[in-house]
C-alpha angles and dihedrals in degrees: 000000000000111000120201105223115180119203124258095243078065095062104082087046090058088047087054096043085051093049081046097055093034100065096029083069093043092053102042085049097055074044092058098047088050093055103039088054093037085055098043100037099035128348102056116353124177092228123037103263101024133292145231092265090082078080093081084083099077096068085058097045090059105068087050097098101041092056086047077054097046094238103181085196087052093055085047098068102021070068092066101023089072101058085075085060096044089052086046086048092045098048097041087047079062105037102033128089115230132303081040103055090049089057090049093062086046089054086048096054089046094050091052092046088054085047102057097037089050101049088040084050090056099041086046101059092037084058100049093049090055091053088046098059090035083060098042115099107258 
């Protein structure tokens, strides 16, 4: 069985990439939150005056700490969570007038951005543990 071992030289550059991901997720989340809550309460609402929908930002509030925290198990699912939000950003960037449909390709820009970091994030640490216990004495 072929195993991938990284040199040790590698090892700080994964740390940075880590630190990298990592805060790239946390910061087109918090992205996310303002925007969903900016378009429904006050940029675009589907109501005058704002509307329930603004409500969509609490499943995303909630992730927030656990990728503070570095949950392996948060950036998981806030991988899969945000494809709801990119469906909701695809079909509003058809069906909206403008400015809404400005703000659903925004969306759409954000929830690929917390995809990639995310699942980067994941592939990076994974990657990092399995160079940690190549390099541990057996």
């Amino acid at each position: 069985m072929h195993r991938e071992t990284l040199p040790p030289a590698a090892a700080p550059h994964i740390a940075t990439d880590v630190a990298a991901t990592r805060w790239l997720a946390v910061g087109s989340l918090a992205a996310l939150i303002v925007l969903c809550l900016a378009w429904e309460l006050w940029l675009a609402p589907v109501r005058p005056g704002g509307s329930w929908l603004a409500l969509k930002a609490l499943p995303l509030a909630v992730p927030l700490a656990g990728l503070l925290k570095r949950r392996m198990y948060t950036y998981r699912w806030v991988s899969l969570l945000v494809w709801l939000y990119f469906t909701e950003g695809v079909v509003r960037a058809w069906s909206d007038p403008a400015p809404g449909n400005w703000l659903a390709g925004l969306e759409i820009v954000l929830c690929l951005l917390l995809f990639t970091a995310c699942a980067l994030h994941v592939r990076l640490r994974q990657r990092a543990a399995k160079a940690a216990r190549a390099a541990a004495p057996a």
